[in-house]
N, C-alpha and C positions, 0 to 999 in steps of 0.2 A: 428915497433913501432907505426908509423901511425894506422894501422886496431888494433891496440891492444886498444888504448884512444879513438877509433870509436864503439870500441866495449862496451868501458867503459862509454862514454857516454849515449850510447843507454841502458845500464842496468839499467846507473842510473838516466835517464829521466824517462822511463819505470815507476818507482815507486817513484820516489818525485813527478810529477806530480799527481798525483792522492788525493784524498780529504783523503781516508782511509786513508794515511802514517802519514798525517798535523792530523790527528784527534789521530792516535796513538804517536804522536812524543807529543801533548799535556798532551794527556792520563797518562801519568808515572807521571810526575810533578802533575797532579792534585790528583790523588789517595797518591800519598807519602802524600801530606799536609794534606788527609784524614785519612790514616792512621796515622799521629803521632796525629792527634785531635780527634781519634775511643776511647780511652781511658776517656777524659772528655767527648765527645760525649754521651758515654755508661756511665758514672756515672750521666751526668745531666737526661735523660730518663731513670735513674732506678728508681721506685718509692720509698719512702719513706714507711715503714711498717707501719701498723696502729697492735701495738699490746696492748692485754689486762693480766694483769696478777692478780692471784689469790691464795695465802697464801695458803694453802692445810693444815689444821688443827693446832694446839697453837703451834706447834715445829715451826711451819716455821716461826714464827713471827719474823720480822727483815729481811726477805729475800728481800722485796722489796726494800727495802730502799738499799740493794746493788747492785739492778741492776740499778737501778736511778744513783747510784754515778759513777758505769761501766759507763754507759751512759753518764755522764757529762765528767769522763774524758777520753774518746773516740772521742769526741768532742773537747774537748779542745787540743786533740793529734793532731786530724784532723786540726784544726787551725792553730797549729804552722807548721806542714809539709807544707800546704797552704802559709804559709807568709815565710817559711824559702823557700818555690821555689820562689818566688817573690822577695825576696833577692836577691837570685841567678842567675834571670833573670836580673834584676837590674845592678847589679855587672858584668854582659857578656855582657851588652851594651845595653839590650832590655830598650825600652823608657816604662816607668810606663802608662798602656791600662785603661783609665776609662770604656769602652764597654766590649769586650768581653773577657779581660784579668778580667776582676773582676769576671765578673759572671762564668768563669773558674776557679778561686779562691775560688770562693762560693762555688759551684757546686762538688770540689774537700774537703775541708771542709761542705758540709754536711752531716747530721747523720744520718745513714741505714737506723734507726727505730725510731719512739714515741710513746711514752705509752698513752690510751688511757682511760678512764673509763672502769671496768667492766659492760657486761650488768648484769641488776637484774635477767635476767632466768637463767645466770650462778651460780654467789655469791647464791642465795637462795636454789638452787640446787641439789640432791646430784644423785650418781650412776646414772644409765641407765640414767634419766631425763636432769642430767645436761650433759651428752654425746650429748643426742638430741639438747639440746639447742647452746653447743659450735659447735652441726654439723650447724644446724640454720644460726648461727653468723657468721661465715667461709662459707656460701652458695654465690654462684653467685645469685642467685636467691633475694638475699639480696639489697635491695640498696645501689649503690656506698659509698654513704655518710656513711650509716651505720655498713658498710661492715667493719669484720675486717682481716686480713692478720694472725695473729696467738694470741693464745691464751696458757699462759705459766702455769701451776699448779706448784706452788713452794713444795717442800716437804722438810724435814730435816728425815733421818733415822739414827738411832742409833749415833746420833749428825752430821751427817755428809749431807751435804746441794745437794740436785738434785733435779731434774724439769722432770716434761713430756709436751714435746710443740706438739700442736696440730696446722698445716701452712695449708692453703688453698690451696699451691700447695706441690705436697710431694715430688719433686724435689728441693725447695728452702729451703736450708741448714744456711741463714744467721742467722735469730731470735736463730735455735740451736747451732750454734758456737757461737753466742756473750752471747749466757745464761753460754752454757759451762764455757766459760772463766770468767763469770760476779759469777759462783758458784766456779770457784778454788781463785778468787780474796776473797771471802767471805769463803773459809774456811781455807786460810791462814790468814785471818783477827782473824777470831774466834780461831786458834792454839796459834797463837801469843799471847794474849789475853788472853790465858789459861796460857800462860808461864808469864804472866805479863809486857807485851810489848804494851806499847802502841798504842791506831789503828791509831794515828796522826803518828807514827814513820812509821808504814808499809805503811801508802799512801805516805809518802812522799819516802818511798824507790822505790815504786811501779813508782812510778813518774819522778825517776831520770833517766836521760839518760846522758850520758860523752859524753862529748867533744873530739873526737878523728880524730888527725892531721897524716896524711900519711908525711915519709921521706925516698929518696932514694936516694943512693949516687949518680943517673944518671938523677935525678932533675933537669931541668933547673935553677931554681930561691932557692939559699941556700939550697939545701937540699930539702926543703919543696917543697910534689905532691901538681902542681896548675892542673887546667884546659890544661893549655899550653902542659905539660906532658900527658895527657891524651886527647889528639884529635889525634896521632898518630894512638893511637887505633882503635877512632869509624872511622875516614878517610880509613883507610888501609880497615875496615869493607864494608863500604859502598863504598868503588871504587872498591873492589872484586864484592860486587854481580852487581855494575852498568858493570863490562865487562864482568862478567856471563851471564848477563842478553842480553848485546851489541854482543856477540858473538853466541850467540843462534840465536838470532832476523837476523842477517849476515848471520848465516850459513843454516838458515831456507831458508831462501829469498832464496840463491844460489843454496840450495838444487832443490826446487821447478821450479828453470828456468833452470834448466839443464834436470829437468826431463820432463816438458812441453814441452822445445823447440826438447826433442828429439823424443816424441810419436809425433809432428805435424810437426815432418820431418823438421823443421827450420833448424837445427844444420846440416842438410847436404846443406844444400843450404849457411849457413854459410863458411862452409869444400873446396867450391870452391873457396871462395874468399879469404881466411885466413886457417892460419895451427892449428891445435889440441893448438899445446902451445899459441898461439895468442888469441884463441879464451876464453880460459881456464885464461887467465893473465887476458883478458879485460872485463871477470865477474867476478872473481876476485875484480880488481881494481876498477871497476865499485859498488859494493855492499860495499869496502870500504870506499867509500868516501859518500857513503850513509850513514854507521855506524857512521863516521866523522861529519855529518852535524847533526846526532840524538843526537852524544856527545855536540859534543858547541851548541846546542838549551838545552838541558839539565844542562850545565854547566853555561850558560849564566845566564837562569832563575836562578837555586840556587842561584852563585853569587848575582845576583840581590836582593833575595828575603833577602839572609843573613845582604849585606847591607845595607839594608832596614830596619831593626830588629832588630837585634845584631851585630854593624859594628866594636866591639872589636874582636867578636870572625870570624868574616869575617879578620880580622889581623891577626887572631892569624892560621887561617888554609891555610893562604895567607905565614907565618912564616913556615909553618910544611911543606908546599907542598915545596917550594925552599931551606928546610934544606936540604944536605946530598945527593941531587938529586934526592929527591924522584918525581919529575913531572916526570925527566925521565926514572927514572924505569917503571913508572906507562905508560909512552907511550909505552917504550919496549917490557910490558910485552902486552901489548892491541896487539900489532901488531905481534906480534910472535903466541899469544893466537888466534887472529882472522887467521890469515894464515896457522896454522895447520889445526882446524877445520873447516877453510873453501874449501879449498883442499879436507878434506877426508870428506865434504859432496857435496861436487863436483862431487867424484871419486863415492859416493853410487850412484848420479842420475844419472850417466852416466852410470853404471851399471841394475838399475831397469829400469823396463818398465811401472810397475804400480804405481800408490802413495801404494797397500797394498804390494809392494815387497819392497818397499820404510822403511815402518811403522814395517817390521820385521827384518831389519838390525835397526833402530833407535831405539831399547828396550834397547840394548847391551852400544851403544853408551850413550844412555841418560844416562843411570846407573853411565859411567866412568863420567859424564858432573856434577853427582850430588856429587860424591864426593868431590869438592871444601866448597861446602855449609857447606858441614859436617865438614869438618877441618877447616874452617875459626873460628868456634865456638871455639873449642880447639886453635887456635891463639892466641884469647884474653887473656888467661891467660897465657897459656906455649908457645908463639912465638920460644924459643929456644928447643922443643920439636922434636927427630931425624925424625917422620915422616913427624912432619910440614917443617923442615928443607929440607928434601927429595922432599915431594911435590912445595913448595915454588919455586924450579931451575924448574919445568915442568911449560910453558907458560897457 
């Protein structure tokens, strides 16, 4: 037992000492808080379109005027989603952010696109010339200022309302999905209309959105799905891929020092002083409690960071984790999970001699390692689903 915690020591000085482990043990926390702000991140640096749009002969008259209203109430959609998550941050404990909570609120409410004056070389225009001119106006070559992002020709055929948009990049699809939709909103306007239905009735139809309350009988609070009921979820979600992720990172590690220690002959110089299982327990043992020091540095910060932030909903995942004993499943299954696969990548690098003999038994393996990822997605909704039920007993 002695040479086995000698052994575990030294595996796991071996690598907490080292700057790369501290730099990776940081790494995960700062990327997570990156990735949940890539979303506002990538909406505040997307540009705003600069578009021009142009009535295409007496039929189309009135068309403008219904992408103007698209527009305003696109805006004003974006507005309320913006203040109804602010609510809702509000309401989870988060303290009201005058800095960068607002300018994420801005940023998440504002509006793809704005219209811009036609130039006069378009409007005066016609055929081949005004081609040249809309190429002109959409040119890099153009100054920024003047530049436009697209340019829309409204058309009305055989009453029926379509556009040809001309984008500066022919990959960027927004300007034509929001005309799309700004030409079906304008000729369910115009049907209507023809039936004698008023176009205050169909905006305000267009405008309505219901009020709709989730109820289940396994509710915690009357019936009615809170928040509380649904952090089981994203929890169960998110501590899967954190020991997906903790059991790779372990069984990597282990894989790698069984296979080093054995091309540079360590491992027999090991063999004299300690036996196969000793050796094998106390790298093992040694990579766990490395796993261990990655989780509570991980655990600690969230904690912290939730506290910090939202300390209802830091209660309330404080409530989920000691309902039912879910902490200690969630240990049981870490340590079952980490001691299968780290055994039989134990048993791979004591087997290879090379890392490429290594990298052609790890194809097979990675394969089974990825299908958790896959079923966790089908969890969220069908948790009592016979494969996930099947999967879920394997650590």
């Amino acid at each position: 037992m002695k040479r086995t915690l000698l052994i575990a020591r030294r595996e796991y000085a071996a690598y907490a000492m080292t700057v790369g482990f501290w730099l990776s043990l940081l790494a995960f926390p700062l990327f997570a808080v990156l990735g949940g702000a890539l979303p506002v991140l990538m909406r505040t640096s997307e540009p705003v379109r600069a578009v021009a749009i142009v009535e295409d002969g007496p039929a189309a008259q009135g068309l403008a005027s219904a992408i103007r209203e698209s527009l305003q109430r696109d805006a004003d959609r974006q507005a309320e989603r913006a203040r109804e998550a602010a609510e809702k941050a509000q309401k989870a404990g988060a303290p009201p952010q005058a800095g960068v909570g607002n300018g994420a609120m801005a940023a998440l409410s504002r509006p793809r696109l704005r219209l811009v004056p036609t130039p006069a070389e378009i409007t005066s225009t016609t055929g081949e010339a005004q081609v040249q001119a809309v190429r002109a106006a959409l040119s890099e070559d153009k100054p920024k200022g003047e530049r436009l992002d697209a340019v829309v020709f409204l058309t009305r055929e055989d009453g029926r309302p379509g556009a040809r948009v001309w984008t500066a990049r022919a990959t960027d699809d927004t300007v034509e999905d929001f005309v799309r939709d700004s030409m079906k909103s304008a000729n369910r306007q115009a049907v209507f209309g023809a039936e004698g239905i008023d176009a205050s009735v169909v905006e305000q139809t267009e405008r309505f959105r219901p009020e709709v309350t989730a109820y289940s009988p396994k509710a915690a609070e009357g019936g009615q799905v809170s928040l509380r009921d649904r952090l089981p979820v994203f929890i169960g979600l998110g501590g899967g891929f954190l020991l997906w992720s903790l059991i790779i990172t372990g069984a990597s590690i282990l894989l790698n020092s069984v296979m080093e220690e054995k091309s540079n002959k360590i491992l027999e110089v090991l063999l004299s002083s300690a036996s196969a299982t000793e050796i094998l327990a106390g790298k093992v043992l040694g990579v766990a409690l490395l796993t261990l020091t990655v989780l509570l540095a991980w655990g600690g910060i969230g904690a912290a960071g939730l506290l910090s932030t939202v300390p209802d909903v830091a209660y309330e995942i404080g409530q989920v984790l000691l309902h039912g004993g879910l902490i200690g499943w969630f240990v049981a299954f870490m340590v079952g999970g980490y001691l299968m696969y780290a055994v039989l990548f134990a048993a791979i690098g004591s087997f290879c001699e090379t890392p490429r003999d290594a990298q052609t038994l790890m194809g097979p393996i990675m394969m089974i390692l990825v299908i958790p990822m896959i079923t966790m997605q089908m969890a969220i909704r069908t948790p009592d689903a016979p494969l996930v039920t099947i999967l879920s007993l394997v650590p």
